[in-house]
C-alpha positions in Angstrom: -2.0 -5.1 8.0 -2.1 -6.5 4.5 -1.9 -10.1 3.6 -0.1 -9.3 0.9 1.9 -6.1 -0.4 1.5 -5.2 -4.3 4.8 -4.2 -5.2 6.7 -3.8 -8.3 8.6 -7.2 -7.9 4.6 -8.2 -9.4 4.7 -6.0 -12.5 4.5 -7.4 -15.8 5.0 -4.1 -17.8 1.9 -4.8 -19.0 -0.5 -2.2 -17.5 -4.0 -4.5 -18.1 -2.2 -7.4 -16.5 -0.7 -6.0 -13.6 -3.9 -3.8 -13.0 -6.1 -7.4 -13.3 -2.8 -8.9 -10.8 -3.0 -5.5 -8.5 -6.9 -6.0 -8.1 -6.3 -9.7 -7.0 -3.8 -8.8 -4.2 -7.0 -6.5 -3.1 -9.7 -9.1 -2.9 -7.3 -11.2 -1.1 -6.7 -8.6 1.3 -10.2 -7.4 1.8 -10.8 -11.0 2.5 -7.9 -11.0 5.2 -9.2 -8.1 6.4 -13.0 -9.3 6.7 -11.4 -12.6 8.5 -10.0 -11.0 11.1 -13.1 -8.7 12.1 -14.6 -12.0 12.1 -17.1 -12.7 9.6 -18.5 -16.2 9.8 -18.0 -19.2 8.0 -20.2 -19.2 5.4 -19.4 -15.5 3.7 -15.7 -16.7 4.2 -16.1 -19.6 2.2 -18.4 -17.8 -0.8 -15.3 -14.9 -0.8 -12.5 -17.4 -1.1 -14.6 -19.5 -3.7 -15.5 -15.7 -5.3 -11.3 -15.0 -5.3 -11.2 -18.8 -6.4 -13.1 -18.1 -9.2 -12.1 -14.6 -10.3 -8.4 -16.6 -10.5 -9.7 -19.4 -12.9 -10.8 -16.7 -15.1 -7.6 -15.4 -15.3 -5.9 -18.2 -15.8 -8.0 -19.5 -18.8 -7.5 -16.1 -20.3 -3.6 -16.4 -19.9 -3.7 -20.3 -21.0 -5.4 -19.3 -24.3 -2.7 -17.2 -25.1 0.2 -19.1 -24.4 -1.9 -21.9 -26.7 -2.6 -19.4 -29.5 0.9 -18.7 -29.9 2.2 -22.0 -29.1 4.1 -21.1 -26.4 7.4 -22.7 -25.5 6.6 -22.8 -21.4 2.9 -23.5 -21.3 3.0 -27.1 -19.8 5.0 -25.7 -16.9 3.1 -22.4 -16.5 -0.2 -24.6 -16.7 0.9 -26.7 -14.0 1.7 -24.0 -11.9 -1.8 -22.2 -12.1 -3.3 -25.7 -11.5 -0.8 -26.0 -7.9 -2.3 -22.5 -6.8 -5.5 -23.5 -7.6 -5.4 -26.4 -5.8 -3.2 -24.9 -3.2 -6.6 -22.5 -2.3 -9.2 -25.1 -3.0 -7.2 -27.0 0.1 -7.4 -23.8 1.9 -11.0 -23.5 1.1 -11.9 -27.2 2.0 -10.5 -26.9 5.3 -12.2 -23.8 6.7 -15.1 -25.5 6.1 -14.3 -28.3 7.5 -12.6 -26.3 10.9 -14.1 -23.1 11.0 -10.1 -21.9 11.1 -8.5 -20.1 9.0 -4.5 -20.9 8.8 -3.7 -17.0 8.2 0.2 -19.0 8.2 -0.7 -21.3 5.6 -2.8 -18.8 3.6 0.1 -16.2 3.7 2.8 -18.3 3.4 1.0 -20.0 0.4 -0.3 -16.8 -1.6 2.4 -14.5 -0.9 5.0 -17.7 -2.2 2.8 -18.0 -5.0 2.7 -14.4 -6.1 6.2 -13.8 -5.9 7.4 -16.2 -7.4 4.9 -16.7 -10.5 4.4 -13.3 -11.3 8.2 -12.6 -11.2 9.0 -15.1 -13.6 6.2 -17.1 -15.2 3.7 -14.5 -15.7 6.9 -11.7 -16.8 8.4 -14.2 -19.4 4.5 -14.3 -20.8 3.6 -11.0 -21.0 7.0 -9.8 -22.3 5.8 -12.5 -25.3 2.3 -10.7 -25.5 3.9 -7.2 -25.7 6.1 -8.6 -28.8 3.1 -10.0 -30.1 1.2 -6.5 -29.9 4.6 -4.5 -31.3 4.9 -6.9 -34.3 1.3 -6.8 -34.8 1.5 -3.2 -34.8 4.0 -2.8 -37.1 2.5 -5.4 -39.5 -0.4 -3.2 -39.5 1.4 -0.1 -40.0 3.5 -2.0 -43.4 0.7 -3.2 -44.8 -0.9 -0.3 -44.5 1.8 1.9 -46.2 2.3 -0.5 -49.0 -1.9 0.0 -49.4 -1.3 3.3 -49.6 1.9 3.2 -51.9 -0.5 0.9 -53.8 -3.0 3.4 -54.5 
């Protein structure tokens, strides 16, 4: 059983992005999966601190965007990547406090997360960086024309 499902409800439309979101739902579930075979304590923490990690990165990447292009919703979609981020540190925290994993919590928590801010944070931002790309590309390809008209 997977934590969590990739399905289309995730995709972006962005084929980098969703592959980066797709690999994420993986490492969560090989982690799931590793939990219930039972690997100790210590490897649990380091994977969720690993996935922990792997999300920050992300995050940043996706933050410098919406700052380079001054976008409208980045407070909100900030604030949101700082509640799952905290959301996992307090998951993180209290397996090593208990030894326990809440497999609810976790679930309930991640799979909330992912539906909800890929299907409409993470969508309303990428559908910006695909305009961004198209009109890049076709200043690119006017400029380049009027070069060669130039000529």
């Amino acid at each position: 059983m997977e934590l969590i499902k990739w399905s289309d409800k995730f995709a972006t439309g962005v084929p980098d992005i969703d592959s980066e979101h797709e690999a994420l739902i993986n490492s969560i579930n090989s982690f799931y999966h590793k939990q219930q075979d039972g690997i100790d304590k210590s490897e649990s923490v380091q994977i969720l601190n690993d996935i922990y990690g792997s999300i920050h990165a992300h995050f940043m990447l996706e933050e410098r965007l919406m700052e380079k292009n001054a976008y409208v919703e980045y407070e909100q979609h900030k604030n949101d990547h700082a509640k799952l981020l905290d959301d996992l540190r307090d998951i993180t925290m209290e397996l090593e406090e208990t030894s326990q994993l809440d497999e609810k919590q976790l679930k309930s928590k991640l799979n909330d997360w992912f539906m909800i801010h890929f299907k409409t944070f993470d969508s309303r931002l990428h559908k910006l960086e695909q305009l961004i790309a198209t009109n890049k590309t076709t200043k690119t390809s006017v400029i380049s024309r009027l070069k060669n008209l130039l000529k």
